[in-house]
N, C-alpha and C positions, 0 to 999 in steps of 0.2 A: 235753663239750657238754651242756646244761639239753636236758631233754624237752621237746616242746610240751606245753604243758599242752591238757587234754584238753576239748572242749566239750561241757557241762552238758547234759544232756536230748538232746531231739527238735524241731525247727519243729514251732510252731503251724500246725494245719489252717487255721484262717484268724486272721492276725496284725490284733489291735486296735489296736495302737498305730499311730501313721504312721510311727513310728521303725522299729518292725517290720515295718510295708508297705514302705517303703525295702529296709531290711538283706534283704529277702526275694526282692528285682524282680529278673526275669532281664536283669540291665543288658548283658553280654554278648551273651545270645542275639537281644533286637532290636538292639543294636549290627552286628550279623552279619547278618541278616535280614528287619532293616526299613529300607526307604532313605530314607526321610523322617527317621527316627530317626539316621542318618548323615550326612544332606546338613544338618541343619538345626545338627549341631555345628559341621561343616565352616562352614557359611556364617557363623555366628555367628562364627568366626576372619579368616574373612576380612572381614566388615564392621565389625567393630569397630575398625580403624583407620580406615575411612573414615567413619563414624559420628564419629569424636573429632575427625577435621581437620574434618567439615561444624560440629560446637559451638565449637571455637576460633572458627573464621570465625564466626558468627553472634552472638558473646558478646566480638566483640572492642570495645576501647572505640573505637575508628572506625566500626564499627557500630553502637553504642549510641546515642552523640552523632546518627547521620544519622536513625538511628527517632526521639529524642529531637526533634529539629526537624521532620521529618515529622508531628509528631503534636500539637506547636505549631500551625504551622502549620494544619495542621488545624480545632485548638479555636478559633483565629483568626477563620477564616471561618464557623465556627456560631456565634459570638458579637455 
């Protein structure tokens, strides 16, 4: 079995990079301790299917064509 290879230095006291504000964030510990920080992955899972049937629907071309004459229409009578 290879060794782990060993990591280089120490954390910077405070990380300049955003790579290194990233690599540094305690993603666990508000995972565990903050529940906004949890409700708001959660919900992101769950609305993301109903988010994608409401764009089907609204992007369908049965829908397109009804806006499309509605807004005829429309220019019709300010004209």
């Amino acid at each position: 079995m290879a060794d782990k290879p060993e990591v280089a230095g120490r954390p910077m006291k405070f990380p300049y990079t955003f790579s290194a504000k990233i690599a540094q964030f305690p993603f666990k510990f508000y995972f565990q301790n903050n529940w906004v920080f949890k409700y708001y992955l959660i919900s992101v899972v769950v609305c993301t299917p109903i988010f994608y049937k409401i764009s089907r629907l609204a992007n369908s071309p049965e829908n397109k064509a009804k806006w499309a004459e509605i807004r005829r229409k429309e220019a019709a009578e300010h004209h």
